[in-house]
MARNUKOL-591893 format. One line per field, with one value per residue (C-alpha): x, y, z. Coordinates in Angstrom, 2 decimals, decimal comma. Each point is the difference from the previous one (the first is absolute). Layout:
<marzas>
east: X	...
north: Y	...
up: Z	...
</marzas>
This chain:
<marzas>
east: 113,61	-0,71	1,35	2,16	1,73	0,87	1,45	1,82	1,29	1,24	1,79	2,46	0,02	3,69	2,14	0,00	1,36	-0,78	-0,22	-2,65	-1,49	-2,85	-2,61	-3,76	-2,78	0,78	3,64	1,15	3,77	-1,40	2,39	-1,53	0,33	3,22	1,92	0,49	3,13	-1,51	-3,52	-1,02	-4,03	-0,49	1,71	-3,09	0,12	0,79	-1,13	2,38	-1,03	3,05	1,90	0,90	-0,14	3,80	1,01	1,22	-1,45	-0,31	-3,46	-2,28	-3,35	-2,60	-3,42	-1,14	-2,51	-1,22	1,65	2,79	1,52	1,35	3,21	1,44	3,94	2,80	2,48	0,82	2,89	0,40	-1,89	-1,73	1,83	-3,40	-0,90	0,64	-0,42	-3,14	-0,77	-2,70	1,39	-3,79	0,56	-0,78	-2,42	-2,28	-2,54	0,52	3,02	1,02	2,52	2,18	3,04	-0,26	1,09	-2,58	0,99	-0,30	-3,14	-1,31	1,43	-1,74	-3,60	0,52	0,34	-2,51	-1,94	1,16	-0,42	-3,92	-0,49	0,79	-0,74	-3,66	-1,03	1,90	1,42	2,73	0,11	1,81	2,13	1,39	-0,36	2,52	-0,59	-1,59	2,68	-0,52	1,50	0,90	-0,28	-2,35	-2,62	-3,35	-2,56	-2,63	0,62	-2,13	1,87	-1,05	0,54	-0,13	0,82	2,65	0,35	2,87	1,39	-1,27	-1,35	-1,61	1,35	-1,04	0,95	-0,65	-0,87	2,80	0,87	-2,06	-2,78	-0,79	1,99	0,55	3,33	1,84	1,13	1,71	0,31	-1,80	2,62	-2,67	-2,58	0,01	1,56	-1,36	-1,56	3,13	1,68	-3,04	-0,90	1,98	-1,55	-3,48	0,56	1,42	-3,02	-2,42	2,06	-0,92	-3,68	-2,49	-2,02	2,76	-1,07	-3,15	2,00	0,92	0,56	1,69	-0,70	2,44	-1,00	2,57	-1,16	1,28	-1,83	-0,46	1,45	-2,32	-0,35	-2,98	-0,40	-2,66	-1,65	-1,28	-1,52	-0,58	3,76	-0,15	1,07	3,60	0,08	-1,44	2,28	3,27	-1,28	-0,25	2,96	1,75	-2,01	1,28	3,58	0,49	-2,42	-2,51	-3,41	-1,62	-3,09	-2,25	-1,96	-2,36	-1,92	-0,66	1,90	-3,13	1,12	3,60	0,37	2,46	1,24	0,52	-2,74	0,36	0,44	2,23	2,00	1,07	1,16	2,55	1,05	0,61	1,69	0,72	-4,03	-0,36	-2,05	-0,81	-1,46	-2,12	-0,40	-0,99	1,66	-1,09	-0,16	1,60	3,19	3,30	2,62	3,11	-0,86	3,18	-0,82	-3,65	1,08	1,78	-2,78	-2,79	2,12	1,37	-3,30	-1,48	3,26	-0,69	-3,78	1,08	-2,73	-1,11	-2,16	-2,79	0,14	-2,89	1,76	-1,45	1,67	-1,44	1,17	0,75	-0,28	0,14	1,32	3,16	0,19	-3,48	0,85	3,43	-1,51	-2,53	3,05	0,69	-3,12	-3,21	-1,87	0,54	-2,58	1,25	-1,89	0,95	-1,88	0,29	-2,63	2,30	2,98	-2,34	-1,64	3,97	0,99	-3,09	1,27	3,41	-1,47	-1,62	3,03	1,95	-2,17	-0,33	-3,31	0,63	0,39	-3,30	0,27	-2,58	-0,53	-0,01	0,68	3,10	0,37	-2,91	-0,66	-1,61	-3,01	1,15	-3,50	1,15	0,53	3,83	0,50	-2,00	2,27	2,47	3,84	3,15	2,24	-0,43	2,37	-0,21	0,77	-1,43	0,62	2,13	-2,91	0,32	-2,66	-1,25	-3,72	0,39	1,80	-2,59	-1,39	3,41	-0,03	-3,61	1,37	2,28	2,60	3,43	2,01	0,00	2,24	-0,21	1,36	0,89	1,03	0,13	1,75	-2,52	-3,20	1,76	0,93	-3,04	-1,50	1,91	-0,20	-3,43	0,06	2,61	-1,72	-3,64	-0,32	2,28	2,85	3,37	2,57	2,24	2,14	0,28	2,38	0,25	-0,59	2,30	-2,86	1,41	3,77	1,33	-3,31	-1,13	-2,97	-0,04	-1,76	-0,35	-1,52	-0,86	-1,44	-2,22	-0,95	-3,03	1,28	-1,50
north: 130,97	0,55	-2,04	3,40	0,58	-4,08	0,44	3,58	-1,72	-3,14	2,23	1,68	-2,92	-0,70	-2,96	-2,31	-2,65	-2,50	-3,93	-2,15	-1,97	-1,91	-0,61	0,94	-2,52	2,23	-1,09	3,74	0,24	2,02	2,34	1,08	3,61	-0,78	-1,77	3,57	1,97	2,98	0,07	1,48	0,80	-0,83	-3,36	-1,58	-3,66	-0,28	-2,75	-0,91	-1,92	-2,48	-0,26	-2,57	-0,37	0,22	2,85	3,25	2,06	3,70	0,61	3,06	0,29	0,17	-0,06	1,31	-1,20	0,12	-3,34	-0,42	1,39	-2,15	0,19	-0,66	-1,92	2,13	-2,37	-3,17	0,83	-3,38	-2,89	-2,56	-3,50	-1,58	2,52	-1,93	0,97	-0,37	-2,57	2,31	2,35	2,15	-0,13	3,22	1,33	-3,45	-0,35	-3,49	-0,87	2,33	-1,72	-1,34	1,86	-2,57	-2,86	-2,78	-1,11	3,26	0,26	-2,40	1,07	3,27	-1,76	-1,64	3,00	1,54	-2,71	-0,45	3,45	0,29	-2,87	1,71	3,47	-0,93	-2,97	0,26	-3,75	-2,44	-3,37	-2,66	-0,78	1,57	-2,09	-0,25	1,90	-1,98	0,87	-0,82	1,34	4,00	0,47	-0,65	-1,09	1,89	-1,80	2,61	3,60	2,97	2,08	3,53	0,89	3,88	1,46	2,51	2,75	1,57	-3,36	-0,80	-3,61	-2,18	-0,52	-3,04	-0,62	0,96	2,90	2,62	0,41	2,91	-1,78	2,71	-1,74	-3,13	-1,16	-0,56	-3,93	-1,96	-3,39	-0,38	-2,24	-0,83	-1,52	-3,44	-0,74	-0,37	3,63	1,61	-0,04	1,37	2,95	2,18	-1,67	0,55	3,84	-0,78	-1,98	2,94	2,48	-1,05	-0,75	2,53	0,07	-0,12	2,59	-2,06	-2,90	1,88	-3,73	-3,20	-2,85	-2,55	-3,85	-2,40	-3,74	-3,64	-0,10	2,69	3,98	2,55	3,41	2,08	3,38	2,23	2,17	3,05	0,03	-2,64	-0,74	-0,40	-3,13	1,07	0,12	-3,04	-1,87	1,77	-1,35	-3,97	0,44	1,38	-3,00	-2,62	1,16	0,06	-3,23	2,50	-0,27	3,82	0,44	3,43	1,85	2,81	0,43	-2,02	-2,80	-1,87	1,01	-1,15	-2,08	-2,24	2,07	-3,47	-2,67	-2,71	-1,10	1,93	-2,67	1,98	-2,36	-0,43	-3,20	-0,87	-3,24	-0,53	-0,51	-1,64	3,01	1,93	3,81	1,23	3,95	2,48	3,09	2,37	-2,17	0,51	-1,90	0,29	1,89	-2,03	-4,13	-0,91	1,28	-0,92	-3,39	0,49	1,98	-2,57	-2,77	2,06	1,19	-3,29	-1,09	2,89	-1,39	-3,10	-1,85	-3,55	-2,48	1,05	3,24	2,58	3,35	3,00	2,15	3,52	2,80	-3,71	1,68	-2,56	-3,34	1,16	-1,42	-1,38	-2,97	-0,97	0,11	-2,70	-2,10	-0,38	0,42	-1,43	2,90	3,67	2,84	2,86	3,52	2,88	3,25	-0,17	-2,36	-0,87	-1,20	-2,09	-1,43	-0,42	-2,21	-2,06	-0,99	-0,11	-2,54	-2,18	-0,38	-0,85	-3,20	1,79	-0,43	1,12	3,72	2,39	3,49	3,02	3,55	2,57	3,79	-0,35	4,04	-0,33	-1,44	-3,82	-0,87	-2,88	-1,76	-0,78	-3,42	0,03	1,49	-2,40	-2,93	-0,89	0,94	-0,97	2,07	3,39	1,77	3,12	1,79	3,43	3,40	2,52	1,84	-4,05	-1,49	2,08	-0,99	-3,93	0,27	-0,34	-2,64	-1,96	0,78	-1,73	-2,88	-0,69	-1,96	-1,54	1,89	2,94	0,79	3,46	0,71	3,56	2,73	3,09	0,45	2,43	-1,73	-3,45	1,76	1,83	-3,90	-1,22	2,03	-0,49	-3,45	-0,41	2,98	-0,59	-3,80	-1,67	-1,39	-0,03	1,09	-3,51	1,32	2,37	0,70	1,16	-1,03	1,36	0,17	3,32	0,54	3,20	2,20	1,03	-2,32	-2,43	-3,24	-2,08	-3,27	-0,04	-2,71	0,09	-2,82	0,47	1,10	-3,25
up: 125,79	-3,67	-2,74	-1,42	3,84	-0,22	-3,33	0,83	3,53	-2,06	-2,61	2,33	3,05	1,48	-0,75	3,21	1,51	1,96	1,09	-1,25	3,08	-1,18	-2,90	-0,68	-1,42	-3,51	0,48	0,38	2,42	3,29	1,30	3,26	1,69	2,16	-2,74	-1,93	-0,17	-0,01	1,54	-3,09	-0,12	3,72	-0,04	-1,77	-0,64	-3,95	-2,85	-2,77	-3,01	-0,15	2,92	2,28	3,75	1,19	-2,93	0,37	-2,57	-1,41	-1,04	-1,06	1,94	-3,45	1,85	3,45	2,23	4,14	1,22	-2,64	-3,01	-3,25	-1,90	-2,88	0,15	-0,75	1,32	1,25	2,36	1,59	-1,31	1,52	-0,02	-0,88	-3,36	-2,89	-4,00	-1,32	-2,30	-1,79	-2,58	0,96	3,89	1,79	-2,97	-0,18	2,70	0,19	2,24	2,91	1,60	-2,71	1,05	3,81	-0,07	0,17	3,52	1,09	-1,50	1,90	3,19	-0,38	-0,68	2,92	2,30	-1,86	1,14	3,61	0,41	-1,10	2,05	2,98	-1,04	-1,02	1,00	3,56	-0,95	-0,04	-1,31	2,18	-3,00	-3,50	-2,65	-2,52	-2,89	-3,54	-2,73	-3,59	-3,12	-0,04	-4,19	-2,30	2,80	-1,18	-1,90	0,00	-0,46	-1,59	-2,00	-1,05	-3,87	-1,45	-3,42	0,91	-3,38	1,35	-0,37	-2,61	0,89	2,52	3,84	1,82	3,99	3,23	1,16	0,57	3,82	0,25	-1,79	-2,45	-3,65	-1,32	0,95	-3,61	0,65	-2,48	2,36	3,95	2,00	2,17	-1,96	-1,40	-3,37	-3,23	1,18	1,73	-3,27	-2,13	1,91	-2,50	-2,66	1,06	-0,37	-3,65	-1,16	1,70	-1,46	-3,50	0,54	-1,12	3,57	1,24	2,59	1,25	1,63	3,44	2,18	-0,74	2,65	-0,22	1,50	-0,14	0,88	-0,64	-2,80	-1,91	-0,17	-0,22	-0,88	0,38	-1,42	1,34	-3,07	-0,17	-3,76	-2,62	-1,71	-3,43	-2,00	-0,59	3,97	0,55	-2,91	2,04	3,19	-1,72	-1,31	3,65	1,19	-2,13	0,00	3,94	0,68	1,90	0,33	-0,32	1,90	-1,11	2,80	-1,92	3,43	3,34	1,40	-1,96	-3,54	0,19	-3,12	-1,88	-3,32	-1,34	0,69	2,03	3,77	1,96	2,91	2,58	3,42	2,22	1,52	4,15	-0,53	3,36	0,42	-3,32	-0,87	-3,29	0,37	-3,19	0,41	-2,87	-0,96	2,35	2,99	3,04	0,43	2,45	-2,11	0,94	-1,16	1,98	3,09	-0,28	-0,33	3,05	2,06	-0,45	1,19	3,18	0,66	0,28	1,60	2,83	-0,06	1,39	-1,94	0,64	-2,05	2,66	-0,09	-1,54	-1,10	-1,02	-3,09	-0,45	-2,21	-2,46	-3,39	-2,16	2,60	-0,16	3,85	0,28	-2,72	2,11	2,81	-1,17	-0,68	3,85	1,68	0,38	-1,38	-1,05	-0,63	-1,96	0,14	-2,25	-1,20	-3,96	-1,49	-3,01	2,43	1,44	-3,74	-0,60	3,93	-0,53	-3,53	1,24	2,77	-2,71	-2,69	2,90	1,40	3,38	1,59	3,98	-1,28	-0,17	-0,74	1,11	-1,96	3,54	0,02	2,78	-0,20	2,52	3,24	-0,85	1,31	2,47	-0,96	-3,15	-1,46	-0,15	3,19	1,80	-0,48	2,44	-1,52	1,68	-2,15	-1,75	-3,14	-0,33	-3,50	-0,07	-2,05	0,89	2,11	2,74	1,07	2,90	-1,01	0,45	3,25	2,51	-2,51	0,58	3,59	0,50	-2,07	2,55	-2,20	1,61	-2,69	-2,16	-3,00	-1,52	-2,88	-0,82	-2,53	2,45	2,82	1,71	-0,21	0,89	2,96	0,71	-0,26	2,21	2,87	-0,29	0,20	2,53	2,07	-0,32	-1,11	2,19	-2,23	-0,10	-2,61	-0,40	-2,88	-2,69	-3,27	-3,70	-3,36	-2,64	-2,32	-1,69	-0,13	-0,73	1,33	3,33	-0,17	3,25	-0,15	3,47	1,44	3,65	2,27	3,03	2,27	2,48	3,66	2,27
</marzas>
């Protein structure tokens, strides 16, 4: 169908009704064929940006596709007893949050059958037991976020945000109730102080890095600012106790705009542990729940003072250095050199000598010959990407460890991993549940643990 019969189709589509009976990953109501009043274009199962599972809503089909069509609200008929206001005075235009207008139990709820469900849809799985879901704080919980930043002339000045929902404009943000103060407060502010810079145009990203230490800000740029940039930036800098961090190319040429040592670290106190990470490093979002991951993951480990435990996907020892806490020994493996530079100094300033780390491409098959395969490991973490870890699998299999914890941040290729180990490897699913790493957005974070069938 072309783009003009869409558009003609949308212009003159029907009002309709009908009940809401469940949610997609995008957090769109789904009204399916039967749950129509009218059987209106076949009875085709309907998206709706905004609704709730358990409303009755009018809605205008806007966009028409094979499987499904999507709709825009007209009206909310009967509400849900779990939608709630929105904290956000930018929900439903930012990107950010999706699920804002649920509350946060019920946001939870519906990660979990998301999960259950891939479980058994893909991976053909159940675990023995649900664990309870890891709950931390449901504001102000993001310590790392990339903003996007355009000069808007019809405006008249400088947006800085998220992306919209359709991911085409800036969202125009004056405070993020999601990320971590000072920065939540100062996103407005950022698009005043770009608004009355000269390039102001060549500063299209803002990372933000918020640590124990230090708060950062790094600006990627385009072209060289001029000194009445710069002297706006020190004095943005100065006034909000920020450290700004200039990126004119690669991750290699970020730079402090005033000179000195950036300390970027986090603390796990419960290990007696202090994490040093630069500004472009990898780290876990949400601190709080971090906090609370690494301890139930090496809870669900089971580790003893003999055990050997391998860590891969470790980034920079965010496990790996815990681990070394409780066991005997830990080897950590992980694909980016500069992690790796970053664990073994982490390993040092800590006093922890029973931890070695290994540099290994894990988005292919390891050679089993190699050194830190060879060794005999009664536990394995796994930590991977979104894409799992379907490379290192037979690798973990031929380990043969009692017990496997996998960390993950998709539901689909934790499943997918799972079967496969379960299936083809010969363990057994003991227990699964979520991580409320991101509240408010459709993003699912999960542990699960395996034990080796006997």
């Amino acid at each position: 169908m072309t783009r003009g019969l869409k558009s003609s189709r949308a212009a003159h589509a029907a009002v309709e009704t009908g009940l809401v009976v469940d949610l997609t990953h995008e957090a769109e109501g789904v009204v399916r064929g039967g749950a129509l009043s009218d059987g209106t274009a076949g009875g085709k199962t309907v998206f709706i940006a905004g609704a709730l599972p358990g409303e009755r809503v009018s809605f205008r089909r806007t966009s028409f596709h094979r499987s499904h069509d999507e709709a825009e609200l007209v009206e909310l008929l009967e509400a849900s007893p779990r939608r709630v206001t929105p904290r956000c005075a930018h929900f439903g235009v930012c990107g950010g949050c999706a699920l804002q207008h649920l509350d946060p139990a019920a946001q939870l709820e519906a990660k979990q059958k998301e999960l259950a469900e891939n479980l058994a849809r893909i991976g053909h799985v159940t675990p023995d037991e649900w664990l309870p879901p890891l709950l931390g704080p449901v504001w102000g919980y993001r310590r790392r976020a990339r903003l996007s930043s355009r000069y808007v002339a019809k405006k008249g000045r400088s947006l800085v945000g998220f992306r919209e929902k359709q991911g085409k404009y800036v969202a125009d943000v004056a405070r993020c109730e999601v990320l971590a103060e000072p920065v939540a407060s100062l996103v407005g502010k950022l698009g005043e102080l770009l608004t009355g810079m000269q390039r102001r145009e060549s500063i299209p990203q803002i990372e933000v890095s918020l640590s124990d230490g230090e708060r950062v800000l790094v600006l990627r740029v385009l072209d060289a600012l001029p000194e009445s940039d710069l002297e706006a930036l020190r004095e943005f800098e100065r006034t909000h106790s920020l450290r700004i961090l200039l990126q004119p190319g690669g991750l290699d040429t970020v730079a402090p705009l005033t000179p000195g040592p950036v300390d970027l670290h986090y603390r796990l106190d419960d290990f007696d542990l202090r994490l040093d990470f630069g500004p472009t490093d990898f780290v876990q979002v949400n601190a709080a729940i971090n906090h609370a991951m690494v301890a139930r993951a090496i809870e669900l480990l089971q580790v003893t003072p003999a055990d050997r435990v391998l860590d891969l996907y470790c980034g920079l020892g965010n496990f790996t250095l815990p681990l070394a806490r409780r066991a005997a020994a830990v080897t950590g493996v992980e694909g980016e050199a500069g992690l790796i530079e970053r664990a073994r100094a982490n390993a040092r300033r800590n006093g922890i000598g029973n931890a070695t780390f290994h540099v290994a491409d894990l988005s292919v098959e390891p050679d089993r010959t190699i050194p830190w395969l060879r060794g005999g490991y009664d536990k394995v973490l796994l930590d991977p990407p979104r894409v799992g870890a379907a490379e290192v699998l037979s690798a973990v299999a031929h380990i043969a460890p009692q017990r496997v914890v996998y960390i993950s941040c998709h539901t689909g290729s934790l499943a997918r991993d799972l079967g496969q180990l379960t299936q083809e490897h010969g363990f057994r699913l003991r227990a699964a549940g979520v991580l409320d790493m991101f509240p408010h957005t459709t993003h699912v974070e999960s542990v699960a643990v395996l034990d080796r069938a006997p």
